[in-house]
N, C-alpha and C positions, 0 to 999 in steps of 0.2 A: 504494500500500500504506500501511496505516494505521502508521503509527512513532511517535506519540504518545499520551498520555493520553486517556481522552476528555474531553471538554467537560463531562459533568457531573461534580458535585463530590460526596462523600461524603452530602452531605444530600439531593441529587437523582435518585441513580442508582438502579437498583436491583440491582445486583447488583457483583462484586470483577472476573467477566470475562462476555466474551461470547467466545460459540464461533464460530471463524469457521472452522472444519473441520479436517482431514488431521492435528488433534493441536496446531494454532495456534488460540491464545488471546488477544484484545482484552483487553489492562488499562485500566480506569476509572480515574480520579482517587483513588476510594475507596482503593484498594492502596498509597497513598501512607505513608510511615514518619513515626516525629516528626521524623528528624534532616535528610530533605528533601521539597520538593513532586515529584522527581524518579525518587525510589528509592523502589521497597517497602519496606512491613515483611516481618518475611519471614515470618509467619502464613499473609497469603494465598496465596503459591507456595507455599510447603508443601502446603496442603491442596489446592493445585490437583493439587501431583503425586502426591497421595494417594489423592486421584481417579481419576486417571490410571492408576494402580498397582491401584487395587480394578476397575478397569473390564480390565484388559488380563487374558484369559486365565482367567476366575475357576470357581475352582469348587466345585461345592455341599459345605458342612457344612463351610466352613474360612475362615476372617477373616484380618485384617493385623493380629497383635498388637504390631509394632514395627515404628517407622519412624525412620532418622536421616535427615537432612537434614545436606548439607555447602553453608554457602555461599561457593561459590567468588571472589563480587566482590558489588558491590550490584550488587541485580535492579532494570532501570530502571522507569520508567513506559513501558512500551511492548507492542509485540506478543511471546509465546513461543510458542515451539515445543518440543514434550515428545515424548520418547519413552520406552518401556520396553520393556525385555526379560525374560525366566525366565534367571536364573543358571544354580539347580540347581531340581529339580522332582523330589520323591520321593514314597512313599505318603500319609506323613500332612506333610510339611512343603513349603515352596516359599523358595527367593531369591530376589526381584525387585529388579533394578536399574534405574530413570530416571536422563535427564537433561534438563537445561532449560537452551533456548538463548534468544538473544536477539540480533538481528544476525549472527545465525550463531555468536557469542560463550556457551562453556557458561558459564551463573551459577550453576548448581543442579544438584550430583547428589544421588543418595538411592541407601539400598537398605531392604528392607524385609522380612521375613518375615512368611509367612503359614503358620498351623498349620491342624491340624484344631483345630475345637472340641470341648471337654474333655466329657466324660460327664453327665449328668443330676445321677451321684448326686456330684460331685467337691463336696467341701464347702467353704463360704464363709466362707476366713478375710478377717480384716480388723483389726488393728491401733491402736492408737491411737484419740484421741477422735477423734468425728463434726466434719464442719464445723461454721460455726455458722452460724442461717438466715440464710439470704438477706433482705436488709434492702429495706425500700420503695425506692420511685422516687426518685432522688438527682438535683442540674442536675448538670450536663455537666461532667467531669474536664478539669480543664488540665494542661500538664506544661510546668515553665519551660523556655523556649527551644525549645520544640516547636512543630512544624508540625502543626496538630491539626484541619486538614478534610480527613482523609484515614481512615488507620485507623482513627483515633483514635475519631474521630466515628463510624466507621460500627460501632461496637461501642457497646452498651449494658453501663456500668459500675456496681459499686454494691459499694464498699470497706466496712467496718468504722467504724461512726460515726467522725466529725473526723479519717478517713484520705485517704490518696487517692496518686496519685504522686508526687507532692514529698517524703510522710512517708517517712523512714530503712524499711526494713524491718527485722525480717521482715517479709509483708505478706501480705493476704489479699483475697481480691475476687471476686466474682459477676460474668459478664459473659456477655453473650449477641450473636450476630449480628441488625443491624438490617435486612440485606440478604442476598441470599445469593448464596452461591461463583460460582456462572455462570447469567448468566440464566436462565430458562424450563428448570432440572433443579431438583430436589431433593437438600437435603444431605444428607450420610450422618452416622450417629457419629461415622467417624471425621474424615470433614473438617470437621467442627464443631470437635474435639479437637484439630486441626492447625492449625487457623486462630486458636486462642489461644493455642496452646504456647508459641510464640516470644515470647510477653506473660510470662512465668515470671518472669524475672529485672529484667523494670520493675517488677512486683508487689514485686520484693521487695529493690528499688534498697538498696547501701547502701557501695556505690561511690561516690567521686564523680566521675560520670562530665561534671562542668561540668570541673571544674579538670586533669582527665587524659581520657585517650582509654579508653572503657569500651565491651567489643562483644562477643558473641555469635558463635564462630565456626562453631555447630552447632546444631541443635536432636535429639532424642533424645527421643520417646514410647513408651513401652510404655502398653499397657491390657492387665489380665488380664482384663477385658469390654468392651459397646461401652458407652458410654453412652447414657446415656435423656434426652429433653429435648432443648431449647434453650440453659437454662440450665445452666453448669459454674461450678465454684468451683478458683481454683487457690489455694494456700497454700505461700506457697517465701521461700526462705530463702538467704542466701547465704556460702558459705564463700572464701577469699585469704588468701593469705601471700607475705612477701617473698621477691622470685627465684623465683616461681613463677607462677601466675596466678588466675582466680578460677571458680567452679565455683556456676552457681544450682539448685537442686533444689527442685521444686515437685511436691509432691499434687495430682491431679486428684480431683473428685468431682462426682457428680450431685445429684439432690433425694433417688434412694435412697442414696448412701454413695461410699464408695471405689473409683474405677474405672482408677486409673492413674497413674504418673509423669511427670516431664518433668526430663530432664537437658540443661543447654545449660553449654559451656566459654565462658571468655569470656580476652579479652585483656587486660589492664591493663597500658597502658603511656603515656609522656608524648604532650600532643598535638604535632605538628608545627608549627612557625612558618613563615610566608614571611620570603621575602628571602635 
């Protein structure tokens, strides 16, 4: 049984998994996080189990307009196994609950609702100014102290001239999949949208998370549409205070506008020494 990475590396692979049946998933090298070559980021298990959750049970004239992700430990480089269930199941709404194992070890629950979609005539509000465009082709985003042939790499970035990871946020950024979710399928909206989410609060670093321990204990999407494209723009920002912790809140958008949130809780607290 396969219990490791695969051998190719974010720049060779083409894809975050391969399906190797009954709801077990191959992780590539790509799935790899900045903070090891070992653990994901947790973009791609998200959207894996978002997948997961759109395929189980679906039915017609009704979407996932919210998914939280809980992660319960880092998700390794290795093989998972997903399942999902119906919570509750009514006329126009549904609960779905996964989880994601690993060694038999859960690392990932979720739950998620799905509505019916809203009416023809339901009018399109939308708040606040538009993104701003998407900028040309930019070289390849570093992040200090990251491990960057993994996620990193397998995403196409393109921040706000003279910005990038390292700059304080607030932050803003264009970024698109160079590869997709699982071999030989097609992504959907929403695991497009799931597979950057968990990017929100790097977008919009203003932690510091060199000098203390800075992490993400959740991740939290709503879309009141799917999005369109490839490309998404997230814009977040981050709130912390003392004796409490810290909270990133990022705008999702497409090439036409405004299609959704991302709320992720994050931890701040000192890093551990040895000895």
């Amino acid at each position: 049984m396969h219990t490791g990475p695969s051998p190719l590396s974010a720049r060779t692979t083409d894809a975050f998994y391969h399906d190797l049946g009954g709801g077990r998933f191959a992780s590539a090298a790509a799935t790899a996080g900045p903070w090891s070559a070992k653990t994901q980021h947790g973009g791609p298990p998200s959207a894996l189990m978002g997948r997961a959750m759109e395929q189980h049970e679906p039915r017609p004239g009704m979407r996932i307009a919210r998914v939280t992700v809980e992660l319960l430990r880092p998700v390794p480089v290795a093989d998972l196994q997903l399942r999902v269930r119906t919570v509750r199941s009514g006329g126009s709404t549904e609960i779905l609950e996964g989880e994601m194992t690993s060694g038999g070890k859960p690392v990932l629950v979720a739950r998620a609702w799905r509505l019916v979609a809203s009416p023809p005539d339901t009018p399109f509000l939308c708040h606040g100014p538009a993104a701003p465009a998407r900028p040309g082709p930019q070289a390849a985003h570093a992040m200090a102290g990251a491990h960057l042939d993994g996620y990193i790499a397998a995403m196409e970035w393109r921040f706000e001239h003279g910005r990038g990871f390292d700059t304080p946020g607030p932050g803003t950024a264009w970024a698109r999949q160079r590869i997709r979710l699982v071999g030989g399928a097609a992504d959907t909206p929403l695991t497009r949208a799931l597979t950057l989410a968990d990017s929100s609060w790097a977008v919009a670093f203003e932690l510091d998370h060199h000098a203390g321990l800075v992490i993400n204990t959740d991740i939290t999407l709503a879309l009141h549409r799917d999005p369109v494209g490839e490309w998404l723009c997230l814009r977040s920002d981050t709130a912390a205070s003392p004796a409490g912790s810290g909270l990133a809140l990022g705008q999702l958008d497409d090439a036409t506008g405004d299609c959704g949130r991302v709320l992720q809780t994050l931890l701040v607290t000192e890093r551990r020494t040895g000895g």
